[in-house]
TORVEX-920134 format. One record per residue: residue in three letters; x negated, y, z of N, C-alpha, C, CB in turn. Coordinates in pm, whole numbers, plus 50000, padded with zeros to 5 digits. Atoms other than C-alpha are relative to their C-alpha. Glycine has a CB too. Layout:
# TORVEX-920134
ALAXYZXYZXYZXYZ
...
//
This chain:
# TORVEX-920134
UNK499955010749902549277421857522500965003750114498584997050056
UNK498544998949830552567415557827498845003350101501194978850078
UNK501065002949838550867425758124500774991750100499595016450103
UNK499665013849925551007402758402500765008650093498654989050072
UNK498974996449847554267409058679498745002250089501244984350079
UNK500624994449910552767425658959500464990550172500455017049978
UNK499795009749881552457403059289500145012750124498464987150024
UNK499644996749848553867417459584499304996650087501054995650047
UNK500715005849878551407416159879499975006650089498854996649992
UNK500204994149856551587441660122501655008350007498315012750013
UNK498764989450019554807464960257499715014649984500924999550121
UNK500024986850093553197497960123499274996449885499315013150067
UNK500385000050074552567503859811499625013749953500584993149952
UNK499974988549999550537528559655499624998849838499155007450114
UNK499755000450138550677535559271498875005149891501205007649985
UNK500904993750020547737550459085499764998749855499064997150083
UNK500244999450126546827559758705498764985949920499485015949995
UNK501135008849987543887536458683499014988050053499715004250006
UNK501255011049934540787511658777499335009050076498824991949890
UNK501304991149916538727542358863500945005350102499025014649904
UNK499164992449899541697557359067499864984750157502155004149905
UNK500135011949920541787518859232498914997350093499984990349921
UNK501245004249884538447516059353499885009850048498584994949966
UNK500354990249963537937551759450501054999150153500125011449880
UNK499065002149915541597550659679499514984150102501454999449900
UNK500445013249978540527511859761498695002750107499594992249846
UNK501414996549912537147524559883500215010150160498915010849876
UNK499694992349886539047551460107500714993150098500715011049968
UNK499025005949858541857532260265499384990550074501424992449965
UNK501055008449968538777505360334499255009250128499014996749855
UNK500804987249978536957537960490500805003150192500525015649835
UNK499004992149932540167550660698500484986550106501335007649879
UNK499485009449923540957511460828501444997449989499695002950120
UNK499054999950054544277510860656500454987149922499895010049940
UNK499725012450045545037473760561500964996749912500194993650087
UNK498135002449977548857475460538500135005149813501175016450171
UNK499284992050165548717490260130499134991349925499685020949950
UNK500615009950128548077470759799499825014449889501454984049924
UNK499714993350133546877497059515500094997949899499575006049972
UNK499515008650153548117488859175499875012049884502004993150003
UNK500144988550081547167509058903500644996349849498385004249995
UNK498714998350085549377518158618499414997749853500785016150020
UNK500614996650180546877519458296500395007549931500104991449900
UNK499964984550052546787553658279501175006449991499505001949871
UNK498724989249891549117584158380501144998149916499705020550021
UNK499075007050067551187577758062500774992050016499734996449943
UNK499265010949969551927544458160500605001350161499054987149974
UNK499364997949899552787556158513501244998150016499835008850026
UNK499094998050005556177554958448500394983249994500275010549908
UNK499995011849988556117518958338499054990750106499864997649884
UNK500545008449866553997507458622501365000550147498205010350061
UNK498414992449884557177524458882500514982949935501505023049919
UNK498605011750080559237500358672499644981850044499835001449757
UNK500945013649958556827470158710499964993450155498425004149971
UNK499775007649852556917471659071501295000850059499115005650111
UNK498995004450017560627476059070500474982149978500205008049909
UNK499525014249978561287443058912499254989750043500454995349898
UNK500635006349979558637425659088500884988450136498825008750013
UNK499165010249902559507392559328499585008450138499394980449998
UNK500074992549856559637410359683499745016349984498674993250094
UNK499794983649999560207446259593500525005950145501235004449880
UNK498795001649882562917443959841499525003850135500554984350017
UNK500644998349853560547441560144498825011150010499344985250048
UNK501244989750019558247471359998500685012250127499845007849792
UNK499544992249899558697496860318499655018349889498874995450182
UNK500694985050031557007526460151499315000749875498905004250107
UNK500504997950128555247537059785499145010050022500955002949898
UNK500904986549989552957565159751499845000649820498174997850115
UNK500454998550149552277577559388499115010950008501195002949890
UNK501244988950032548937596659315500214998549874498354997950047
UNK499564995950180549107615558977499095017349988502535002649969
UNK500804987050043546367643658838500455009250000499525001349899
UNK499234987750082547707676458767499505004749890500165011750069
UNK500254996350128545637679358468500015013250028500914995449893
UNK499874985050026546407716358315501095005550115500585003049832
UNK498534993049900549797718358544500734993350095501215003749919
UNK499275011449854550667701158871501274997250008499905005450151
UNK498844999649950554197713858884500344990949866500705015250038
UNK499315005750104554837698458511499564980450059499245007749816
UNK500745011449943552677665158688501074991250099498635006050088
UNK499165004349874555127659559006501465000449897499915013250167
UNK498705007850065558127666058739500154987949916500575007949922
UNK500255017650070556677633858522500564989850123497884995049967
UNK499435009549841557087617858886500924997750030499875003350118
UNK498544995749932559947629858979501204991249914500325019349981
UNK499005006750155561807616958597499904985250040499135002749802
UNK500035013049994560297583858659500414993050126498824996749969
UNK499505006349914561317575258986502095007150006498795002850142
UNK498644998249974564977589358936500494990649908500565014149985
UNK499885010350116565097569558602499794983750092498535003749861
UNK500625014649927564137536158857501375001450121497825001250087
UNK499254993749894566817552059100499474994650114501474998149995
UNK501104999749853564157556359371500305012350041498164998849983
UNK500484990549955563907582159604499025009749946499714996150082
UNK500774987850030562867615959483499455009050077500575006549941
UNK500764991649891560417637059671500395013850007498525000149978
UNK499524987050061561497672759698498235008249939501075011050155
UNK501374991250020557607682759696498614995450027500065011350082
UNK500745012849956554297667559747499874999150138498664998849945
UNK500595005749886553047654360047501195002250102498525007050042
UNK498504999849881556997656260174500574985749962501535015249962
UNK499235016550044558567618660175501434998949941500214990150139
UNK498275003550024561887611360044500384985350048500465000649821
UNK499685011449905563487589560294500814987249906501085006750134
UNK500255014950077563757549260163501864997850079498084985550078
UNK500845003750015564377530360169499444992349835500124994550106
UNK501254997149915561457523960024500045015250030498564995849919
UNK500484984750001560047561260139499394999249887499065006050116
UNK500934996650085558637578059864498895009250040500605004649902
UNK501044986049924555497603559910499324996849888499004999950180
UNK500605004350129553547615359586499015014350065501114999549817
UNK500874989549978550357637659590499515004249851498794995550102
UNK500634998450129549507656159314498315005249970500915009849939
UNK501384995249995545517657659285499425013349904499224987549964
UNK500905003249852543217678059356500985005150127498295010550008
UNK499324997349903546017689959568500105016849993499384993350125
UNK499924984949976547357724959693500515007549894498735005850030
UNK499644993750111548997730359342499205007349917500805006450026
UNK501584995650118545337731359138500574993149851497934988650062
UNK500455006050145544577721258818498894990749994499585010849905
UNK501255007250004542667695258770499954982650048499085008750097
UNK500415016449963541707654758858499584996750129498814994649917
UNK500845004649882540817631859124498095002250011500384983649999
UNK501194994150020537307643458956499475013550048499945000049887
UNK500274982049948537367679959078500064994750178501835016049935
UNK500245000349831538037665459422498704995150069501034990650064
UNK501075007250006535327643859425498905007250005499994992849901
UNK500904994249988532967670059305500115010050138499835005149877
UNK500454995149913534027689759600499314997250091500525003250027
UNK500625006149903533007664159800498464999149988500574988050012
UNK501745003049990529467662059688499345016649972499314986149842
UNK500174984750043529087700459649498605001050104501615012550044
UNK501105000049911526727696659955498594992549949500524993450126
UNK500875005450015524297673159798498775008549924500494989549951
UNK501064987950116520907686659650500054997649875498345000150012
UNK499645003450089521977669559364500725008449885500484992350044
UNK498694990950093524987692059304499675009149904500915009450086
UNK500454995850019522887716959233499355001149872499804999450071
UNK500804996050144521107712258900501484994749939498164989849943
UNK498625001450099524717701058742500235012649896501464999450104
UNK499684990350113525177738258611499114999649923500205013150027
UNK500954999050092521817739858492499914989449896498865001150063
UNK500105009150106522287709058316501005004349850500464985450072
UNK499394999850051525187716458141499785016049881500924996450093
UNK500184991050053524017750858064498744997749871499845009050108
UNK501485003650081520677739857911501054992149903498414988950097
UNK498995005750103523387720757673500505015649922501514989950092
UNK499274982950101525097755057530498865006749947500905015250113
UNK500714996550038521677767557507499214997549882499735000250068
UNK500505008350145520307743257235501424997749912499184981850042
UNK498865000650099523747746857068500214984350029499635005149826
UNK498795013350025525387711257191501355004050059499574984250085
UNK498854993249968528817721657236500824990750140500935001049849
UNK499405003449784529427696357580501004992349946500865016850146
UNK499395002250032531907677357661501505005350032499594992050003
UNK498544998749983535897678057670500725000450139500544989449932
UNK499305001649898536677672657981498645002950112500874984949996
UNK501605001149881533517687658218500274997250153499035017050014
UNK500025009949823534827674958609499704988249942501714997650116
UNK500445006450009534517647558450498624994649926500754998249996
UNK501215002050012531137646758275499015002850166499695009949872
UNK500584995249873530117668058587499584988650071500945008150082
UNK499955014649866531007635258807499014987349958501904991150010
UNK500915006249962529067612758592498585000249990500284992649975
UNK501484998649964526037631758580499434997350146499655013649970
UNK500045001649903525967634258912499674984250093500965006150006
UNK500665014349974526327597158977499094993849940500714991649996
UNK501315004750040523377593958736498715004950084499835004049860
UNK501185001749869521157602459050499824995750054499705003650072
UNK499885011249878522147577659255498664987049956502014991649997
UNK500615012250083520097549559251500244992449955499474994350022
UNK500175007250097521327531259082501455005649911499804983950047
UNK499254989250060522877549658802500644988449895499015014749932
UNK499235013550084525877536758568501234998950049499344984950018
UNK498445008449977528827529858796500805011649966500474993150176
UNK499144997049994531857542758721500495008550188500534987949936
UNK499694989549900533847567458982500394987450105501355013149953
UNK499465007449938536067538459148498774990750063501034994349919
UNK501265010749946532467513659167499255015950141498314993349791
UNK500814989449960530817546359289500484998350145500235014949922
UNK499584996949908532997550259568500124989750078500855006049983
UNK500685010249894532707515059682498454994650026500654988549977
UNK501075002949942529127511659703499525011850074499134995049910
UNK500524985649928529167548559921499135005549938499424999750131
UNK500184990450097528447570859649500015012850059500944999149900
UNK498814986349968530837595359777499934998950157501994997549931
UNK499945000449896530917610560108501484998550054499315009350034
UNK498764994949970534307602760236500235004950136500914990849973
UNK499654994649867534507619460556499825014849978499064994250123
UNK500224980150071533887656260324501275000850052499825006349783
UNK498664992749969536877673960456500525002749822499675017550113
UNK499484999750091537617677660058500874990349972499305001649932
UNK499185010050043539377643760078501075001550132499164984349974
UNK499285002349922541317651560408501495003049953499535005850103
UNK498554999950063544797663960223500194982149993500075009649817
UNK499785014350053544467627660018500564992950160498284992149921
UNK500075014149921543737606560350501475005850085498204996050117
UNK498755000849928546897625760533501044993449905500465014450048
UNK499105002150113549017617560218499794979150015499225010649815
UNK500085012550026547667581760244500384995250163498504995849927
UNK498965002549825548627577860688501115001749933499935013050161
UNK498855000849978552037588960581500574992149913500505010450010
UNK499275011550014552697560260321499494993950087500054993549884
UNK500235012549930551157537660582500925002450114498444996850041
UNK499554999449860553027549960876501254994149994500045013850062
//
């Protein structure tokens, strides 16, 4: 299926792998009082490259002041920011030299590679830092361990199982990361999200 042209509505834009990346970011810049950005998510980090492109030929590109691109680092951040880097030179956009440094517009560019600081890992590892405080957090190993113990071999990707065991305490258990984070799931005022929210002031500024 064509996906649908992307409507131009605000003068930052900020770029994101996903729905769950959407509501989670959506829930913060809501959080932070940040109006001025539309997030548009790409359908998945793959397609990242063709989402860039999407809001390229969109009607009012032209008047976009600023972009932001959030992008996982998975196994390897630095190989993460060079996916970035290909796709916005391939768009002949502004290339960042590094994260959370802009490459002057116009538009500006500014890309963060999560969890930040040149880790390994997802907007899921950040997340769990953020709830590391809860009493919740707490039986997560034991859960997972009591799994190896009866021989179930777990799953593939554990920040992210981690995250939605975890939101299976909430009361009301079920949502997704992005829902999670708009019905205040997530604490966002954990200093684990303060990198993100500077990265998200300097596309707004």
């Amino acid at each position: 299926m064509e996906k649908r042209p992307v409507a131009i509505e605000q003068p930052n834009l900020l770029l994101v792998e996903g729905k769950d990346e959407q509501g989670a970011l959506g829930a913060l810049l809501k959080h932070m009082g940040l109006a001025d950005m539309q997030v548009v998510p790409a359908g998945g980090k793959t397609l990242l490259a063709d989402g860039l492109h999407g809001l390229t030929i969109a009607t009012g590109f032209a008047s976009v002041r600023s972009i932001g691109i959030v992008r996982d680092a998975d196994d390897d951040s630095d190989a993460a920011l060079r996916s970035v880097c290909h796709a916005l030179s391939r768009e002949g956009l502004p290339v960042p030299r590094a994260p959370l440094v802009p490459a002057a517009g116009p538009p500006r560019v500014t890309v963060i590679i999560l969890p930040g600081a040149s880790r390994q890992g997802t907007l899921e590892d950040l997340c769990l830092e953020a709830v590391a405080g809860d009493p919740a957090f707490t039986c997560l190993g034991r859960y997972f361990d009591c799994l190896k113990e009866v021989g179930v071999r777990g799953p593939r990707n554990l920040s992210r199982a981690q995250m939605q065991v975890f939101l299976a305490s909430r009361t009301e258990a079920g949502k997704r990361l992005g829902e999670a984070a708009q019905a205040g799931y997530l604490p966002l005022d954990a200093p684990a999200f303060d990198e993100l929210k500077r990265f998200l002031k300097t596309v707004s500024s």
